[in-house]
C-alpha positions as CSV (number, residue, x, y, z in Angstrom):
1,X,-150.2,27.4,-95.8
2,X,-150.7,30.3,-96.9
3,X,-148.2,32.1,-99.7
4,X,-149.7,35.5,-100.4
5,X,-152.1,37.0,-97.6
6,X,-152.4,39.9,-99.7
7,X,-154.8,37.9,-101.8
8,X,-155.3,35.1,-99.7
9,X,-153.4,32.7,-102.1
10,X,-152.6,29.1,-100.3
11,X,-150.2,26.9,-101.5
12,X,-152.9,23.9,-102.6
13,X,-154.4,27.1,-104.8
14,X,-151.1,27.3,-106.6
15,X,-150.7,23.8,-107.1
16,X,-154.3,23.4,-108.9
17,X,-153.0,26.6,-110.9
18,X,-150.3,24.1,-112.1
19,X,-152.7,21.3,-112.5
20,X,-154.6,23.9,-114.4
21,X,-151.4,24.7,-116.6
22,X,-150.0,27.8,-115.0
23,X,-146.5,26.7,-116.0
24,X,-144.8,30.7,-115.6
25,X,-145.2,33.4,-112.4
26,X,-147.2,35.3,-114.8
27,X,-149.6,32.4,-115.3
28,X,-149.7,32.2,-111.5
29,X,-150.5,35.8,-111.3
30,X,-153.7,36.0,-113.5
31,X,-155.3,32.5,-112.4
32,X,-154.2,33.5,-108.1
33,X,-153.4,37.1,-108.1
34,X,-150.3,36.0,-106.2
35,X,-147.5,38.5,-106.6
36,X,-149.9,41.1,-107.9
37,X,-150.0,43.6,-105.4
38,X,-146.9,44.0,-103.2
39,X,-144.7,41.2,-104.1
40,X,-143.2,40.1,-100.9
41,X,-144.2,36.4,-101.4
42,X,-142.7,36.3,-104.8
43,X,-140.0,34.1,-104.1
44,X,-142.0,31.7,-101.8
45,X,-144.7,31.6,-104.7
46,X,-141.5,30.4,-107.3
47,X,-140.7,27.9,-104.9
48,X,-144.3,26.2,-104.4
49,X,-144.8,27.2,-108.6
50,X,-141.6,25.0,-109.4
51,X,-141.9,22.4,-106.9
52,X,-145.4,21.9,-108.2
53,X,-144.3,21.9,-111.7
54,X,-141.3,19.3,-110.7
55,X,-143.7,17.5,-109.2
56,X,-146.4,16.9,-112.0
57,X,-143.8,16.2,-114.6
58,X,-142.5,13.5,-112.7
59,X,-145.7,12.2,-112.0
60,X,-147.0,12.7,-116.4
61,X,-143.9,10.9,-117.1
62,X,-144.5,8.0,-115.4
């Protein structure tokens, strides 16, 4: 689905950012360009950033 249609950004593309080690919205930003131009799918792109993030610690720490 996407998350930013600004840039086109998908939620899979902000999961490899995590897999990628975009741990911060900042990281996000530079490796997607998510949230870099009007910002309306900044909360959504928090949600899918920490989700992933939640979800590949859980999986490293196994």
């Amino acid at each position: 689905m996407y998350v930013c249609l600004c840039r086109n950004v998908t939620e899979q593309q902000i999961r490899q950012a995590v897999n990628q080690g975009a741990c911060t919205m900042r990281d996000l930003c530079t490796q997607t360009g998510a949230c870099s131009r009007c910002g309306k799918c900044g909360p959504h792109a928090r949600e899918v950033l920490q989700t992933s993030l939640e979800a590949s610690s859980s999986t490293h720490s196994r």
